[in-house]
N, C-alpha and C positions, 0 to 999 in steps of 0.2 A: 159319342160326340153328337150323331142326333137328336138325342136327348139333350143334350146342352142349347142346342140349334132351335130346339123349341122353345127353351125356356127364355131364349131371347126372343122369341115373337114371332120366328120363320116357322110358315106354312109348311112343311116338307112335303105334305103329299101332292102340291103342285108347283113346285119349283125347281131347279135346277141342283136342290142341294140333295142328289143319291147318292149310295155308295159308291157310283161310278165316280161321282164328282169329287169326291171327299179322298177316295183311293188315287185320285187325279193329283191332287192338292199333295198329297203323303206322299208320293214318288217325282213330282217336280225337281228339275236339279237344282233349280234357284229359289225352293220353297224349304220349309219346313215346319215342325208340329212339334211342339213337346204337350207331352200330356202331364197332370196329377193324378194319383190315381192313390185310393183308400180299398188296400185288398183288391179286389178284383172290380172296383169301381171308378171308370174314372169321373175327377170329382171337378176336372177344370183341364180347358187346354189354354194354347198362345200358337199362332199361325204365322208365321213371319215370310214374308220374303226379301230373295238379298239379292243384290247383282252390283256388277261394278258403277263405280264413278270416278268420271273425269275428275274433276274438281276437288275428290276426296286423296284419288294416289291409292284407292281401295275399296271395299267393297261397303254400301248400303244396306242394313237390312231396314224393313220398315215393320210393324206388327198390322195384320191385318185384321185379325179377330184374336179377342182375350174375354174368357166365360169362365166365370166358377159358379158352381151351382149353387143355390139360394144359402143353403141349411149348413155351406162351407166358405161362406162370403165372413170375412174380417177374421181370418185366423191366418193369415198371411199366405194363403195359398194360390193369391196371385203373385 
């Protein structure tokens, strides 16, 4: 995943985004992650979060971050 993190243009070696952050994100209870993954690679995530709403009578999810890596862009793997 921080390799995807890069390919979007995030610095990681000075930001906020560690494996503390990221393991933060992955165990949230009103978060989630799904990954792609080719063998032992993963090739794109989607980062969502969800919580309730009034106005819905249910629960929001919103996506927060969505990356597929260059070389697996347009074969549907978003």
């Amino acid at each position: 995943m921080r390799k995807l993190l890069r390919e979007l243009g995030y610095d990681l070696a000075h930001s906020r985004n560690s494996d503390e952050t990221i393991a933060q994100v992955v165990r949230h209870p009103e978060a989630a992650v799904f990954v792609a993954v080719e063998g032992v690679e993963v090739v794109g995530y989607v980062a969502l979060s969800h919580r309730p709403q009034m106005r819905l009578g249910g629960r929001l999810a919103t996506i927060d971050e969505l990356v597929v890596t260059a070389r697996w862009r347009d074969r549907g793997v978003g």
